[in-house]
N, C-alpha and C positions, 0 to 999 in steps of 0.2 A: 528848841521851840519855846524859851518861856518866855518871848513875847506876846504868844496867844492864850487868851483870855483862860478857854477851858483846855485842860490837859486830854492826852489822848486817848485815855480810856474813856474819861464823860464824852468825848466829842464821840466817840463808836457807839454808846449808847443814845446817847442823844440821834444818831440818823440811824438807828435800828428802831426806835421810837418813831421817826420822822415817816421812815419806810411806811411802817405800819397803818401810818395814820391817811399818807396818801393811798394804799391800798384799799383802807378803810372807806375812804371818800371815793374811789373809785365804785366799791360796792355799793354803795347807798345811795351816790347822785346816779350810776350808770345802769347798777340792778336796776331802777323803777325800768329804764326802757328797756332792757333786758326781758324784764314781769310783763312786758304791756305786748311787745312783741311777742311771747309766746302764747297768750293769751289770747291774742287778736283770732285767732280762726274759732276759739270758741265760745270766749266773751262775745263779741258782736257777728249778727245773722245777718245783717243787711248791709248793702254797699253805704248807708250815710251811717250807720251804727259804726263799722270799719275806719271809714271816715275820721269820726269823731275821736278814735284812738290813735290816728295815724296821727291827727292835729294835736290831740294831746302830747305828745313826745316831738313832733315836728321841729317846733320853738327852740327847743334846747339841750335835744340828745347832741349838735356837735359840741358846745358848751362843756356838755360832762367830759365829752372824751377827755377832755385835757387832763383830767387825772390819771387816767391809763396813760397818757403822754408823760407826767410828772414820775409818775408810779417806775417807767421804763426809762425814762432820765435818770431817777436817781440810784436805781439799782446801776448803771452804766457808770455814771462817775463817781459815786460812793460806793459802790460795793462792784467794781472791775471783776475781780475774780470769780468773784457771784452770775454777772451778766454770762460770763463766758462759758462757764460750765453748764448754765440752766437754760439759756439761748442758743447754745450748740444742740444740748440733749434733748429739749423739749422742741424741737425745727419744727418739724410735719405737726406738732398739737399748736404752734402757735400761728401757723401758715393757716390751719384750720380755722384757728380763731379770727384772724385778719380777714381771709376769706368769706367769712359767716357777717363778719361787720362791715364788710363792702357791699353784703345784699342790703345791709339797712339805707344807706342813702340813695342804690340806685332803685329800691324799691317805690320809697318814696316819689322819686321822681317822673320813675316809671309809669306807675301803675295808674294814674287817673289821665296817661296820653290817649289809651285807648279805650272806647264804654264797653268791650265787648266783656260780659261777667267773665268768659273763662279766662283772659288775658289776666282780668283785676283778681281771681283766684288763685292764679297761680301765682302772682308778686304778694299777696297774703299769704301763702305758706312761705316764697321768699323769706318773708319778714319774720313768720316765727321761725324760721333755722336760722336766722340772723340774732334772735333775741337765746334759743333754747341753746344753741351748739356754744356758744360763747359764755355761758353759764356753765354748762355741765365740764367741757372742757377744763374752765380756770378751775373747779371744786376738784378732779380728774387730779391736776397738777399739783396741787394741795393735799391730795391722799396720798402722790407716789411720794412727796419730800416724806410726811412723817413715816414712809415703807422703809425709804432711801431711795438714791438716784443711783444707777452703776457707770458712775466714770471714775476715772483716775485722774493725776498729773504725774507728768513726767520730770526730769530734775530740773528744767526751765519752770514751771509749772503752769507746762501747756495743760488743759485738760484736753481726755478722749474719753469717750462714751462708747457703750458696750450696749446698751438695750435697742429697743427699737417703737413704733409705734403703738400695737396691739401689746407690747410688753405693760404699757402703761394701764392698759386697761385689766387691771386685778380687781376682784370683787370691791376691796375695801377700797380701792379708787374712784372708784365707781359709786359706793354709798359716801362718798366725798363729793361727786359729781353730782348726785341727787339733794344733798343738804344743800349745795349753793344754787343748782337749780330753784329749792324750793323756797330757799329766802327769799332768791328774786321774785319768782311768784307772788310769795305774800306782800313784799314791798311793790311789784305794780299793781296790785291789785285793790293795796290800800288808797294809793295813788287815782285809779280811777273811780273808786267808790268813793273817791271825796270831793273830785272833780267835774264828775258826771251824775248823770239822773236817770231814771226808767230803768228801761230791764239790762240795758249794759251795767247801770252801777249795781243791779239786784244779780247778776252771774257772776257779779266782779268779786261780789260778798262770798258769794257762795265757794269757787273755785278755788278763793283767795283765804277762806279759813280751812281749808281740806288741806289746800299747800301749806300752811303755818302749822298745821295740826301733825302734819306729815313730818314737816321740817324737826318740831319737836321731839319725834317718836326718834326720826334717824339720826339726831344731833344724838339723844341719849343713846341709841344704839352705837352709833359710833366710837362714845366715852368709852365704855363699857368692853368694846373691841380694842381700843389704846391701853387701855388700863390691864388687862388679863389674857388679849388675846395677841399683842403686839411686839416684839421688840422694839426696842428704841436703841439711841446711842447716846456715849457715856463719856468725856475726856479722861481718860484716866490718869494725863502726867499732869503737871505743873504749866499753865498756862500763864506767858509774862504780857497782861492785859496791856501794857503800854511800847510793845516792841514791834516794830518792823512788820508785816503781815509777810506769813508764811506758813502756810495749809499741815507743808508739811514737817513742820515743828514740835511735835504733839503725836500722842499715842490714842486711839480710842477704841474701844470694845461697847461691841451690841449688848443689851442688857434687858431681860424682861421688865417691863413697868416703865421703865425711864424715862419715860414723857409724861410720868404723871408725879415723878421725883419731885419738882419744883414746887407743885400743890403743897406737899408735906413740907420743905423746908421755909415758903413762904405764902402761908395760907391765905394771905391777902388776894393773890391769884385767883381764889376760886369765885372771886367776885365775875368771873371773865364767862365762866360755863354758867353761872347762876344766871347772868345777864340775858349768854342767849338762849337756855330754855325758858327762860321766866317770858322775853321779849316773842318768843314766837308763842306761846301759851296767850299772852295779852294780845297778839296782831290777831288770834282765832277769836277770844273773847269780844273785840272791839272790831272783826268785822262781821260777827254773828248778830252785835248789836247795832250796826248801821254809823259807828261810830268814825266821824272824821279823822281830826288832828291827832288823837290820842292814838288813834291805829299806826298811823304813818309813823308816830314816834315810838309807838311799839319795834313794829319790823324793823326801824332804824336801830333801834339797841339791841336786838336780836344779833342782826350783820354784823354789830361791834363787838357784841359777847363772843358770836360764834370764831369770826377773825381772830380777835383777840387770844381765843383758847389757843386756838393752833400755833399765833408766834409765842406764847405763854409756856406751853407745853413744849418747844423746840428748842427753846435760849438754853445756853447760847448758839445750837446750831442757826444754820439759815441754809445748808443744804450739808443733810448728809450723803457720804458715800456707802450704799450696800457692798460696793465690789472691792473697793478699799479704804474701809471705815478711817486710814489714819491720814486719807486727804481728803475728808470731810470740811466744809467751808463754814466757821463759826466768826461770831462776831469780833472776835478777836486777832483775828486774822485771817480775814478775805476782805480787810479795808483798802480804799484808800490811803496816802497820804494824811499824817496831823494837819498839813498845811493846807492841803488841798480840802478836804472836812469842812476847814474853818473858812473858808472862801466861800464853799457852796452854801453854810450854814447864812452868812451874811444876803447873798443872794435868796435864800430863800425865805430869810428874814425880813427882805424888801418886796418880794412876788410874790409870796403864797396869801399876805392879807390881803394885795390886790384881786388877786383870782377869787379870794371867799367875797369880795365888796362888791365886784364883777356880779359874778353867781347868786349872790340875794339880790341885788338890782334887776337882775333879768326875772328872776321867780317873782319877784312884784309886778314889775310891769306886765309878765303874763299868766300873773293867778286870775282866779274867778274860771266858773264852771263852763267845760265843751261842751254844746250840745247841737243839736242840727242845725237851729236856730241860728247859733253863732259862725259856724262856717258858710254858712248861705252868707253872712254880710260881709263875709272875709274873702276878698277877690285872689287873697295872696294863699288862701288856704290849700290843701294837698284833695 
């Protein structure tokens, strides 16, 4: 392969960075509707209050999805082995999550066919199990990787899965499920407290610095549980970063601290944890102070610290094994193809700026603030 540009160790880092950053963007454009949807039964009291939050996210919640589209593309052809073990094992939690974001559009659709309030009341809780279940869930998924996952491969290296769904729900998965919950909170909340007016954007403020305030306490709570109360895992042979991918080529052992190893060898790192407890301490400051843009870009670096930590704290895994730690799936080999890398890198070198050109064109053409006012002139409105 040295007719392609970067060799096969940069190109595995390079879409393990790549990964990260479309997950990253899934959290940040997709959290706000996520935050907005949960929020909705208690932020707003009245059917045009409701309203006004449906139309807020209306515009361009299917927009974002295309990151969770991107996110689920590039695990699938860049990380094959990855897809199969964590798409096999995580089935019934991601069936859940599918399920929970099929209430969001037909909510939408639904709920202003009929005036009767209990009809429109019950597609509003629709829509927060649409916004709340699809949060807590992905945060869920994200605490069992740094637990471990219990599958194997076999000497094809089929993976098989040994847990089940309630297995997933382990305390510390769970205080996983509640930090990404509460980011998204605070990032819808920033969201409509910069968009809206009255007393939605004054509960928006309120709920929405409890969540950032909250998110901070269990982001630190959580380190704290990685760092002293956790094991992690460890490669312990010689890993050939530029060879063939093969899980099970490599030796590894569980190890108290291990996810917090990488912090001490490259302290640079700790910029990642600093980010999202500093980021969700500012989303509480800045929406205690009524404060716009700055909130928004608060909770926004928040999502990116807290992300961040967790593929920070994992490298090189990207899924361990609890049941059998030596076919754990690390960056090193749960690739793709050199060739195949460099194809997709090309491609996404030509699509991912159009998606970001995309994506600011549409936030322009529909910024400026929801209020009653403006869905009453909006015939197309929800």
């Amino acid at each position: 392969m040295t007719h392609i540009p970067l060799d096969y160790e940069t190109m595995r880092l390079v879409w393990w960075a790549l990964l990260g950053i479309l997950l990253i963007g899934f959290a940040i454009m997709d959290g706000y509707d996520l935050g907005v949807g949960t929020l909705l039964p208690f932020v707003a009291r009245t059917d045009e209050e409701r309203r006004i939050l449906i139309n807020l996210v209306g515009p361009t919640w299917e927009g974002n999805q295309v990151w969770l589209i991107l996110g689920g593309g590039a695990i699938f052809a860049a990380w094959p082995a990855l897809y199969a073990a964590s798409f096999s094992g995580f089935y019934l939690a991601m069936i859940a999550i599918l399920a929970a974001l099929i209430l969001r559009p037909v909510g939408f659709k639904f709920r202003g066919k009929v005036k009767d309030p209990r009809w429109r009341e019950t597609w509003d809780w629709a829509l927060f199990v649409g916004g709340f279940v699809p949060a807590l869930i992905a945060g869920v998924a994200v605490g069992n990787v740094l637990l471990g996952v219990p599958f194997g491969l076999d000497a094809t290296l089929r993976p098989s899965y040994s847990g089940n769904f309630f297995g997933l729900l382990s305390p510390f998965a769970l205080l996983a499920g509640l930090v990404s919950v509460g980011m998204c909170v605070a990032q819808g909340a920033g969201v409509i407290a910069a968009r809206c007016d009255g007393p939605v954007a004054a509960r928006a403020r309120r709920y929405g610095a409890t969540a950032a305030l909250l998110t901070a306490a269990l982001f630190a709570l959580g380190g704290l549980w990685v760092a002293f109360g956790l094991e992690g895992y460890v490669v312990t042979s010689v890993q050939d970063v530029a060879a063939p991918s093969n899980p099970l080529a490599k030796t590894v052992a569980r190890e108290a601290g291990a996810w917090v190893a990488n912090y001490g060898r490259h302290p640079w790192m700790l910029i990642a944890p600093a980010l999202g407890l500093s980021g969700s301490l500012a989303g509480f400051v800045g929406l205690r102070l009524g404060l716009k843009v700055p909130t928004i870009l608060a909770t926004s670096a928040a999502i990116f610290g807290i992300i961040s930590t967790a593929g920070l704290s994992l490298f090189p895994f990207l899924l361990p094994s609890s049941s059998a730690p030596d076919a754990s799936l690390t960056v090193w080999d749960a690739s793709s193809s050199h060739l195949t890398l460099f194809v997709m890198l090309i491609a996404t070198a030509v699509f991912l700026p159009l998606i970001l050109l995309y994506t600011t064109w549409v936030y322009r053409v529909m910024r400026g603030p929801v209020t009653g006012a403006s869905i009453g002139r909006n015939p197309n409105a929800y």
